[in-house]
C-alpha positions in Angstrom: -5.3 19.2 6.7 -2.7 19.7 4.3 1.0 17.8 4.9 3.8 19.0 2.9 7.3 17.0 2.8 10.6 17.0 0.6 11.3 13.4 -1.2 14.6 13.6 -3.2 14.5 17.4 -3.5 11.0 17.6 -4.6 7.9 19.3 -2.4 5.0 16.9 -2.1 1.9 18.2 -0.7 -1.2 16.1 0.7 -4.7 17.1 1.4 -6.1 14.6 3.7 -7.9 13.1 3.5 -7.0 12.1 0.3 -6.7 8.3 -1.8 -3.6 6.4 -1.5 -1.9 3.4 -3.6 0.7 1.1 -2.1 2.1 -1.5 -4.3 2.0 -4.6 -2.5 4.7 -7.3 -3.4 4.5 -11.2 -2.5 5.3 -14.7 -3.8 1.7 -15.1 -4.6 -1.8 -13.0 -5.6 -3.6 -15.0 -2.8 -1.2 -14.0 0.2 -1.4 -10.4 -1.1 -5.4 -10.7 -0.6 -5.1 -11.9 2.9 -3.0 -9.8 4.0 -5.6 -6.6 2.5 -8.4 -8.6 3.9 -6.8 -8.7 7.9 -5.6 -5.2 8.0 -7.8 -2.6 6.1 -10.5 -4.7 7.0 -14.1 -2.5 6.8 -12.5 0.1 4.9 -13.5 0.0 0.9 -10.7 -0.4 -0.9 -9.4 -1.4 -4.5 -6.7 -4.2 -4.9 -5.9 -4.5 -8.8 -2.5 -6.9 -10.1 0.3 -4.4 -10.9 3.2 -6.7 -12.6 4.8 -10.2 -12.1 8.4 -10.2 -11.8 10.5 -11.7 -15.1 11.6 -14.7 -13.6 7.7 -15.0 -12.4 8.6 -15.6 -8.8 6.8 -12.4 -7.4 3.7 -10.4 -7.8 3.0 -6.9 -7.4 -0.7 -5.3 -6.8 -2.3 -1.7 -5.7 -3.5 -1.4 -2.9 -5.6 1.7 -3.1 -8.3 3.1 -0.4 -8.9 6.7 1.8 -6.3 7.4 4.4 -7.3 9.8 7.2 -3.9 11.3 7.7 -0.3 10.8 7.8 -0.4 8.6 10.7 -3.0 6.4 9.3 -0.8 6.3 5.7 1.8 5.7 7.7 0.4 3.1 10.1 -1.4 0.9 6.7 2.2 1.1 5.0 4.2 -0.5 8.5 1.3 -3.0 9.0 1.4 -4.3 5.3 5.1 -4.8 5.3 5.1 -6.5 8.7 2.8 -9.1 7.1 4.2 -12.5 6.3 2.6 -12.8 2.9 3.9 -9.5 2.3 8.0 -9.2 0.8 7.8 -5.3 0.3 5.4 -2.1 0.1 6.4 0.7 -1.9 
């Protein structure tokens, strides 16, 4: 199934299922891992550290793994930044 959508005037197109990356922000590595660990659950995934902030106060990682469609993407992305470890997803 193929999605297409406009983000600041630009056509992006997606082919799902397809492999997605959210960059995962929090105040430390470990709440970023157990936040991954209680939502995607089963699913493989690949978590790798992104950057730390300059003052050092935050981390970022990706958060990469299969979604299904856009209401999965969609769903992972809500879930992640409802998390209490987590500050942001982009």
């Amino acid at each position: 199934m193929a999605i297409t959508c406009e983000i600041n005037g630009q056509q992006l197109k997606l082919d799902y299922p397809c492999s997605w990356c959210y960059k995962v922000v929090a105040l430390e590595r470990a709440g970023i891992e157990i936040a991954v660990m209680e939502i995607v659950l089963e699913r493989h995934y690949t978590l790798v550290p992104s950057k730390a902030s300059t003052s050092g106060k935050y981390i970022s990682m990706n958060l990469e793994f299969l979604v299904h469609n856009e209401d999965e993407r969609t769903y992972f992305y809500e879930t992640l930044k409802a998390h209490p470890h987590i500050k942001m997803v982009l």
